[in-house]
MMTF fields as JSON, N, C-alpha, C and O atoms, coordinates in Angstrom:
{
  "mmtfVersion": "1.0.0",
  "mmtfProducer": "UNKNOWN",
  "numBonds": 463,
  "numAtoms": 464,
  "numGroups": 116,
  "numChains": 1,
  "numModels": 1,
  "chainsPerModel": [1],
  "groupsPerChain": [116],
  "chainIdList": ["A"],
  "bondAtomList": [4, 2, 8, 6, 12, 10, 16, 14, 20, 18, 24, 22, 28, 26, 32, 30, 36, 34, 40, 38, 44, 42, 48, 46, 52, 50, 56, 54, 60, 58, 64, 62, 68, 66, 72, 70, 76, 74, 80, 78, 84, 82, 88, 86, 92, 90, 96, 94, 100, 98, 104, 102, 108, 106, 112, 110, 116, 114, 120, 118, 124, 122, 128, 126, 132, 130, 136, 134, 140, 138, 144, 142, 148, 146, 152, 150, 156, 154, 160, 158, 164, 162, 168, 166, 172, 170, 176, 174, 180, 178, 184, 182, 188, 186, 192, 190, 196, 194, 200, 198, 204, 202, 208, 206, 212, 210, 216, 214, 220, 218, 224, 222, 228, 226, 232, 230, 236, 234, 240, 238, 244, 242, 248, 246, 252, 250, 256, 254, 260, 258, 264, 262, 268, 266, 272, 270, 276, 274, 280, 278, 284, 282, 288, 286, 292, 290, 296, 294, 300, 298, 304, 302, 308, 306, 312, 310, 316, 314, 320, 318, 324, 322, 328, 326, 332, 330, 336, 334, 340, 338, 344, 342, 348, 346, 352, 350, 356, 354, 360, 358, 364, 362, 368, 366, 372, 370, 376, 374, 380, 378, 384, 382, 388, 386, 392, 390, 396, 394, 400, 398, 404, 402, 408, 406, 412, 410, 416, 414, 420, 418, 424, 422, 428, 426, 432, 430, 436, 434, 440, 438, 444, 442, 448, 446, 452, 450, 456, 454, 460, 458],
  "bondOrderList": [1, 1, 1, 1, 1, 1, 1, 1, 1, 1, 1, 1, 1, 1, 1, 1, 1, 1, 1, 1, 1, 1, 1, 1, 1, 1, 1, 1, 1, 1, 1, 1, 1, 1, 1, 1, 1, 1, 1, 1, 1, 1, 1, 1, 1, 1, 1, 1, 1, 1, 1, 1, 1, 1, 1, 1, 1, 1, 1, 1, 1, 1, 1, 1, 1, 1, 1, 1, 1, 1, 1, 1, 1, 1, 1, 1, 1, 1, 1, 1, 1, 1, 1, 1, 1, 1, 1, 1, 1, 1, 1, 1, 1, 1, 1, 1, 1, 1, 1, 1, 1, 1, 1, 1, 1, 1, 1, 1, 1, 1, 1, 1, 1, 1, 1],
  "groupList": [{"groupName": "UNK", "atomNameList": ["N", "CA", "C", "O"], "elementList": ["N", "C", "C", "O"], "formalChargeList": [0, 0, 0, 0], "bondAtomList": [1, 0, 2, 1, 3, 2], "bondOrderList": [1, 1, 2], "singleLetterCode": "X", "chemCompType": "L-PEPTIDE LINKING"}],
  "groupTypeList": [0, 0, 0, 0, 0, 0, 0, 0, 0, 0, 0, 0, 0, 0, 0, 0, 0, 0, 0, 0, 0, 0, 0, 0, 0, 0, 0, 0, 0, 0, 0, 0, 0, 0, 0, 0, 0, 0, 0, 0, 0, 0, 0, 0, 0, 0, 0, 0, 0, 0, 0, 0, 0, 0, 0, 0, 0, 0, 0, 0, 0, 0, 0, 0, 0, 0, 0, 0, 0, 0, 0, 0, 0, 0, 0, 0, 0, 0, 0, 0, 0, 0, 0, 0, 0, 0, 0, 0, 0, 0, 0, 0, 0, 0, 0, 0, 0, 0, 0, 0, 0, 0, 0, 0, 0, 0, 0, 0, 0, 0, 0, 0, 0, 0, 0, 0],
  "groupIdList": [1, 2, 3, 4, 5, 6, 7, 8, 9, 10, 11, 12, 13, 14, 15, 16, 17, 18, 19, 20, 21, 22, 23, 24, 25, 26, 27, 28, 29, 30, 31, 32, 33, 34, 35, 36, 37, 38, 39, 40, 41, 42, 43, 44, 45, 46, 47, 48, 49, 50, 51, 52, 53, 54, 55, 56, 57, 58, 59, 60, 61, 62, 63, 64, 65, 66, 67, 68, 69, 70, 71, 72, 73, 74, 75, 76, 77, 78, 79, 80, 81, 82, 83, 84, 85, 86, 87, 88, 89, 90, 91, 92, 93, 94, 95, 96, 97, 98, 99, 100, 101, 102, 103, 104, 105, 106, 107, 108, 109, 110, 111, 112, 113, 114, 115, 116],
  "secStructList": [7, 7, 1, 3, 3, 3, 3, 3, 3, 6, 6, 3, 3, 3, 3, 3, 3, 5, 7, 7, 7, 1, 6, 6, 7, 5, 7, 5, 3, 3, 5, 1, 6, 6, 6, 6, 7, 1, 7, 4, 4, 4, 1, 7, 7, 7, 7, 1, 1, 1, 7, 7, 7, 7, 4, 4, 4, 7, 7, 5, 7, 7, 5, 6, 6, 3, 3, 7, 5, 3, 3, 3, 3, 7, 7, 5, 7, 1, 6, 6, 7, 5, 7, 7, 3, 3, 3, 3, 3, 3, 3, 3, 3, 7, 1, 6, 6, 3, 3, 3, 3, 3, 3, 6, 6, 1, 1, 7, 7, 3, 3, 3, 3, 3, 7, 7],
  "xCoordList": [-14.339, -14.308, -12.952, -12.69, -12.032, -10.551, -9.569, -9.372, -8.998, -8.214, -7.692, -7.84, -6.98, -6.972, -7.568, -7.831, -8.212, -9.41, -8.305, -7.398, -8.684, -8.216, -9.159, -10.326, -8.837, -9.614, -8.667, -8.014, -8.744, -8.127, -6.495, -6.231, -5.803, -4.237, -3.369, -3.749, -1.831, -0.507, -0.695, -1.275, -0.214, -0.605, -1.697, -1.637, -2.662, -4.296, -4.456, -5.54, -4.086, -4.629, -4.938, -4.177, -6.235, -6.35, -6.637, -7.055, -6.38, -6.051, -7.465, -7.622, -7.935, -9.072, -7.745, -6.851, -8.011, -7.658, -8.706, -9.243, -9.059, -10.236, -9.739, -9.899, -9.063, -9.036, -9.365, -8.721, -9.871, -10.876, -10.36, -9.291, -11.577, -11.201, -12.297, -12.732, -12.633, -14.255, -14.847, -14.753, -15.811, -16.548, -16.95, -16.593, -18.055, -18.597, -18.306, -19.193, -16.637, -16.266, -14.713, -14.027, -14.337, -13.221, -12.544, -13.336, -11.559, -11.063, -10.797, -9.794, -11.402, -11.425, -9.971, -10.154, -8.798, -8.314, -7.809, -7.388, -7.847, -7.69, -5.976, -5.098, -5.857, -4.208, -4.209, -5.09, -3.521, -2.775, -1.966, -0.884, -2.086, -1.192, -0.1, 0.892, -0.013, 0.302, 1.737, 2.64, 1.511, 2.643, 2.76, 3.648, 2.153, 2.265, 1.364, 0.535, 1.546, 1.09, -0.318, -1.076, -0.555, -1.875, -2.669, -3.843, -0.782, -0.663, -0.55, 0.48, -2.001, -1.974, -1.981, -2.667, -1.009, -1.043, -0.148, -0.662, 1.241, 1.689, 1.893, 2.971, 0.091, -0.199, -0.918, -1.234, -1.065, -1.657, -3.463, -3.162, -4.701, -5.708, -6.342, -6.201, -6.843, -6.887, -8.34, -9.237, -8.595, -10.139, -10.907, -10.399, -12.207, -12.793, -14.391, -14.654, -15.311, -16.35, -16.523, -17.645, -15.106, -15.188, -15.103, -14.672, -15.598, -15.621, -13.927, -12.84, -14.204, -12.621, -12.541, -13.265, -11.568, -11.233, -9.78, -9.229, -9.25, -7.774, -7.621, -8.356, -6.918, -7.012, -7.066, -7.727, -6.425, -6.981, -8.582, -8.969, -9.3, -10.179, -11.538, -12.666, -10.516, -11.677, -11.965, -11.141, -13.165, -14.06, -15.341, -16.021, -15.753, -16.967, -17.625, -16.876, -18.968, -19.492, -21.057, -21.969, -21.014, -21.995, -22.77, -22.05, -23.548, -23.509, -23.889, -24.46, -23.352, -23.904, -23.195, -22.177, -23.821, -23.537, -23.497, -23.026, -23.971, -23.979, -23.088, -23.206, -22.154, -21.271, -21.683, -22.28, -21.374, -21.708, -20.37, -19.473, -20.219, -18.967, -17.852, -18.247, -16.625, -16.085, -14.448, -13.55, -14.187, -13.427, -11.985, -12.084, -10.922, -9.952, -8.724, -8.024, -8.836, -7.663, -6.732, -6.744, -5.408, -4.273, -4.162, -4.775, -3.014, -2.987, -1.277, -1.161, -0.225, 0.948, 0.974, -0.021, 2.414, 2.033, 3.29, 3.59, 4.064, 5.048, 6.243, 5.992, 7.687, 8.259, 8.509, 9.119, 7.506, 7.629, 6.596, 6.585, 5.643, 4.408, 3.69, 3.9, 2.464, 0.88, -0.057, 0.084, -0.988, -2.349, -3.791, -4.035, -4.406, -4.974, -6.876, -7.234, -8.02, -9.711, -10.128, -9.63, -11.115, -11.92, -13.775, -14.266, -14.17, -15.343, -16.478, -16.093, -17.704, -18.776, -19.193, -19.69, -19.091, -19.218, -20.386, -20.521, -20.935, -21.747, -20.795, -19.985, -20.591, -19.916, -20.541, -20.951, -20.696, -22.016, -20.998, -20.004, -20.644, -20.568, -21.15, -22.033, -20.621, -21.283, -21.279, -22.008, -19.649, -19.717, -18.204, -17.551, -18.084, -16.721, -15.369, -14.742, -15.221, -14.276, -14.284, -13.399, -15.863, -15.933, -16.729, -17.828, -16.227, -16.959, -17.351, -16.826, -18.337, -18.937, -18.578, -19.424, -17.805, -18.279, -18.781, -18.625, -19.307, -20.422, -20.675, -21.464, -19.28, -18.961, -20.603, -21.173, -20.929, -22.085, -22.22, -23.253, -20.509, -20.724, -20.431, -20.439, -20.143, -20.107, -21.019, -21.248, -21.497, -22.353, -21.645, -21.91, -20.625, -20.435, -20.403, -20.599, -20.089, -20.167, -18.951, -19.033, -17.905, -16.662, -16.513, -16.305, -16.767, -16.457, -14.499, -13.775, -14.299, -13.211, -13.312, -14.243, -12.054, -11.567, -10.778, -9.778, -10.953, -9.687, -8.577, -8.548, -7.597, -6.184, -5.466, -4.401, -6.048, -4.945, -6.241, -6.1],
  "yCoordList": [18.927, 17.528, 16.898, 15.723, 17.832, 16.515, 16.577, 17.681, 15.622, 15.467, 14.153, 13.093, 14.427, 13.084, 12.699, 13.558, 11.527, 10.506, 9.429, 8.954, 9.094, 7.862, 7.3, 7.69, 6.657, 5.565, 4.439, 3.509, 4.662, 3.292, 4.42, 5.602, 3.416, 4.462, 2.945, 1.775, 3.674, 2.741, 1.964, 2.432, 0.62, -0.671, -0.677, -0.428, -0.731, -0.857, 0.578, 0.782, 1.729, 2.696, 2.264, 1.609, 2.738, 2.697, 4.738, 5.445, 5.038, 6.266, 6.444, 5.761, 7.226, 7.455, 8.562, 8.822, 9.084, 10.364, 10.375, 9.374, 11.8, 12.074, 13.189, 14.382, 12.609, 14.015, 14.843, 14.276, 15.749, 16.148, 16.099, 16.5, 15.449, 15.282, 15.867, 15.468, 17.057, 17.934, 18.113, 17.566, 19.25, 20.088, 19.13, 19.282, 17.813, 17.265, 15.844, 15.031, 15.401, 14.598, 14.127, 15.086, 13.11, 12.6, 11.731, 10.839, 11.253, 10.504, 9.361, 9.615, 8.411, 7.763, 6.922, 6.28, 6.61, 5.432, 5.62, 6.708, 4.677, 3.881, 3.247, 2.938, 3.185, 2.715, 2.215, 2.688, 1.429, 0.926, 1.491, 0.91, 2.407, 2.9, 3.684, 4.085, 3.961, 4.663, 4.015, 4.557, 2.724, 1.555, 1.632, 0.909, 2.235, 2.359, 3.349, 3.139, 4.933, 5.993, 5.64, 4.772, 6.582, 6.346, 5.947, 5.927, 5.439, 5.533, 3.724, 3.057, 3.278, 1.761, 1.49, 0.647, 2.448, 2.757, 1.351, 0.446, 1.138, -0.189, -0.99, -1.209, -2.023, -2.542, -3.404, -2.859, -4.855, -5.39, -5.671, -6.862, -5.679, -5.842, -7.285, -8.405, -7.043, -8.636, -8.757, -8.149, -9.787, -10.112, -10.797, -11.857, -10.491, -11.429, -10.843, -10.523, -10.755, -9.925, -8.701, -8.229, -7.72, -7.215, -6.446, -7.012, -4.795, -4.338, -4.166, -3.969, -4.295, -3.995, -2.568, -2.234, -1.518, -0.598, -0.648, -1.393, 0.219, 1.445, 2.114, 2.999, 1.769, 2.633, 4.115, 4.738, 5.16, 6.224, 6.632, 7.763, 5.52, 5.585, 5.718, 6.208, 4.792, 4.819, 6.175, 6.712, 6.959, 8.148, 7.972, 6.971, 9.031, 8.494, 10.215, 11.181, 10.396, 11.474, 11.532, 10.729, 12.676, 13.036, 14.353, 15.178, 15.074, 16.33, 16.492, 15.732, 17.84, 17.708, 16.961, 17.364, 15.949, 15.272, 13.655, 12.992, 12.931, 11.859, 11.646, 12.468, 10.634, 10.808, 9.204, 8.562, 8.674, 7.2, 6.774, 7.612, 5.618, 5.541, 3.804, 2.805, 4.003, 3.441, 3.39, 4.112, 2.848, 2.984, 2.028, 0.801, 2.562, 1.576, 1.494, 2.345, 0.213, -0.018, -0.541, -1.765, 0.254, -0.318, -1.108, -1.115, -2.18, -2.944, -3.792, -4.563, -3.578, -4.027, -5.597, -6.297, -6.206, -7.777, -7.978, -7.215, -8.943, -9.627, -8.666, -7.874, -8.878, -8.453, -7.456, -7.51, -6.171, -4.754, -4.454, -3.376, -5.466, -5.491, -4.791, -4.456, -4.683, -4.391, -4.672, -4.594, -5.008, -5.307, -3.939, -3.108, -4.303, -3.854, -3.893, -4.523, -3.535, -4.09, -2.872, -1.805, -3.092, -2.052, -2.493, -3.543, -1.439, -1.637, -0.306, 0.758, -0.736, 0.278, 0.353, -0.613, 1.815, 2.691, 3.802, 4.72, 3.794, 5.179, 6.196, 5.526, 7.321, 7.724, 9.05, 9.865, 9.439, 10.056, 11.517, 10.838, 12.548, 13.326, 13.862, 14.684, 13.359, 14.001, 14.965, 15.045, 16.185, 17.231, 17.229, 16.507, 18.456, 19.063, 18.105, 17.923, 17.569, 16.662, 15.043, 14.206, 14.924, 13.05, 12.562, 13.069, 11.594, 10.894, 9.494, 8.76, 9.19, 7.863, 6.647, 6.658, 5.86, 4.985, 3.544, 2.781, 3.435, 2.129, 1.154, 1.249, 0.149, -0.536, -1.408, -2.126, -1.184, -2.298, -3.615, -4.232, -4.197, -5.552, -6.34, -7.547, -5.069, -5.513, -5.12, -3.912, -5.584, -5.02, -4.147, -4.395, -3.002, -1.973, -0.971, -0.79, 0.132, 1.074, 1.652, 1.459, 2.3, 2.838, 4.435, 5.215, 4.765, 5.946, 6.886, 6.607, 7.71, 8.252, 9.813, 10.595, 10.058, 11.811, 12.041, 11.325, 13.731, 14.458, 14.647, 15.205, 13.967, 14.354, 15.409, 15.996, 15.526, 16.95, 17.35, 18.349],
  "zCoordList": [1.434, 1.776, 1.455, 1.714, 0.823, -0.1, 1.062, 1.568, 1.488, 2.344, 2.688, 2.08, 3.892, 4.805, 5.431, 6.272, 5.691, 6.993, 7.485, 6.801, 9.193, 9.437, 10.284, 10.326, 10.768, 11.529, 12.459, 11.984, 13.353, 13.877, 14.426, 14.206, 15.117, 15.612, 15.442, 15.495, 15.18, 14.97, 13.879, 12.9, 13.894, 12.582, 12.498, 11.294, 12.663, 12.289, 11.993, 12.538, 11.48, 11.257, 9.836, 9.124, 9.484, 7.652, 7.531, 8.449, 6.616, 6.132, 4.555, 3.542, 4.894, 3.112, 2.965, 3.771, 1.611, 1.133, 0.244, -0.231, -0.026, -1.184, -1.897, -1.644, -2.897, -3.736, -4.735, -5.618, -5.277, -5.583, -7.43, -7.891, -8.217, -9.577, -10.509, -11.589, -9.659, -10.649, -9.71, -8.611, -10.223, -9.243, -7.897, -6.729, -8.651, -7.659, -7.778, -8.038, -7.529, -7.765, -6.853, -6.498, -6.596, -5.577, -5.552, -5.247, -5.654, -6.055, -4.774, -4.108, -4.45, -2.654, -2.763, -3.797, -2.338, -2.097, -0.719, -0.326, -0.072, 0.837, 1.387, 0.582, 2.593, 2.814, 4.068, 4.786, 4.546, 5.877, 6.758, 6.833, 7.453, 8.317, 7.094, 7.703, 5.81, 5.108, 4.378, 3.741, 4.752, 4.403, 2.616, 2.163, 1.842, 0.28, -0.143, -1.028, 0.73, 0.226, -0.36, 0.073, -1.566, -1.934, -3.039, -3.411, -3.641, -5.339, -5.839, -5.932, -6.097, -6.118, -7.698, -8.276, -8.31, -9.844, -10.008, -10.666, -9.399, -9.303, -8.568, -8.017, -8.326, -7.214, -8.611, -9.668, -8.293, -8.654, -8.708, -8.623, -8.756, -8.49, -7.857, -8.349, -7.019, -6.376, -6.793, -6.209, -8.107, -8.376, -7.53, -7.162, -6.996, -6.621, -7.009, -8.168, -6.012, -6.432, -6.467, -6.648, -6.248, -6.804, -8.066, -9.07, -8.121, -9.467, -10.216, -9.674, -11.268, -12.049, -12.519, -13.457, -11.846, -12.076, -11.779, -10.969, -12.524, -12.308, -11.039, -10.6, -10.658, -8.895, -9.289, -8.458, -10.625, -11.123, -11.592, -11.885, -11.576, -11.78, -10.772, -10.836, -9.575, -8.284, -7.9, -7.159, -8.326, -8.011, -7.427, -7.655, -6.579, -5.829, -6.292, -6.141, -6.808, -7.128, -6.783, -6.981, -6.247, -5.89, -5.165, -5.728, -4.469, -3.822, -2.387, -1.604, -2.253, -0.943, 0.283, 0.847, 0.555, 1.752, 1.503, 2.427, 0.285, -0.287, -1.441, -2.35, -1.597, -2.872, -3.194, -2.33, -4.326, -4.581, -5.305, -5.402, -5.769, -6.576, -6.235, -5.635, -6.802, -6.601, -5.358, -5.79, -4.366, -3.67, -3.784, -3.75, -3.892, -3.559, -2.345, -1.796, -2.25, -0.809, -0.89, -1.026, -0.833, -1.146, -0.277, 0.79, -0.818, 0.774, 0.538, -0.415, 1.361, 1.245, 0.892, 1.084, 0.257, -0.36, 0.337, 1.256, -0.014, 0.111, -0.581, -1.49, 0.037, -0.576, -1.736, -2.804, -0.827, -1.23, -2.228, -2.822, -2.448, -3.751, -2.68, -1.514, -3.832, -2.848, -4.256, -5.477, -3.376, -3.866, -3.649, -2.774, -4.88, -4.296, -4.126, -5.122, -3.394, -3.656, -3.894, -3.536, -4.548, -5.076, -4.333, -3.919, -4.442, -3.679, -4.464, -4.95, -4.383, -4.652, -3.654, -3.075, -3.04, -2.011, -1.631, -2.44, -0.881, -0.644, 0.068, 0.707, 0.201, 0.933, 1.601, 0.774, 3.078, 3.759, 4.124, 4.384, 4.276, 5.228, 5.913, 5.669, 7.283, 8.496, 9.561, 10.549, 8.907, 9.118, 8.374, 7.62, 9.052, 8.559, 8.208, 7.165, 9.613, 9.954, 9.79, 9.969, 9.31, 9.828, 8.612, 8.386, 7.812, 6.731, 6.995, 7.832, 6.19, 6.602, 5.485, 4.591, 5.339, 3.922, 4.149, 5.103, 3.205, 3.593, 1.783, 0.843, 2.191, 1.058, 0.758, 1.58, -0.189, -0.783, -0.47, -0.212, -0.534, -0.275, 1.209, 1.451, 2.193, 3.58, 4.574, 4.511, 5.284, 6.289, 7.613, 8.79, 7.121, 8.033, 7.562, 6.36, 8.58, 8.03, 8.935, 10.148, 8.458, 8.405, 8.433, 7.504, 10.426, 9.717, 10.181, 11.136, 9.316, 9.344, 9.941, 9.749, 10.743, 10.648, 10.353, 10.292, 9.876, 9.116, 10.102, 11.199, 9.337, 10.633, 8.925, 9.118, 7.601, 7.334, 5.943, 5.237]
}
């Protein structure tokens, strides 16, 4: 499952990466067309309802074909910053190539393919 996902093509592409942090475990963050890689280590956290985590910390765990957890999305700021949201996530695979995630606090469901 650890890789690259995208969704969407050009400026609207958003990018998952999942990389793997224990047997049955992943590390989810999230990006924009790949405008600030994947590392929201110095990105600020944008509070609102959501949860407060470490973008090292956002892991989604689980087996099989269901993972649960926390997700984060980098997201570019002003003058070379970025921000970044965190979200509690289900996250579905639905085969080899195509994952599903389905943030708690929105009513969609997001799915991605592996481009690596």
């Amino acid at each position: 499952m650890a890789g690259t996902y995208a969704q969407g093509e050009g400026r609207a592409q958003l990018r998952l990466v999942l990389g793997p942090v224990g047997p049955d475990a992943y590390r989810a963050i999230g990006t924009q067309d790949g405008t600030h890689g994947t590392d929201g280590g110095g990105c600020e956290q944008e509070i609102g309802d959501e949860p407060v985590v470490a973008p090292d910390k956002a892991v989604v765990r689980g087996e099989e074909s269901t993972y649960e957890g926390t997700f984060v999305q980098v997201n570019p700021g002003t003058g070379g910053t970025c921000r970044y949201l965190a979200y509690d996530v289900t996250l579905d695979v639905v085969d080899g190539n195509t994952v599903r995630l389905r943030p708690e606090e929105l009513d969609q469901c997001l799915a991605y393919r592996r481009v690596s």
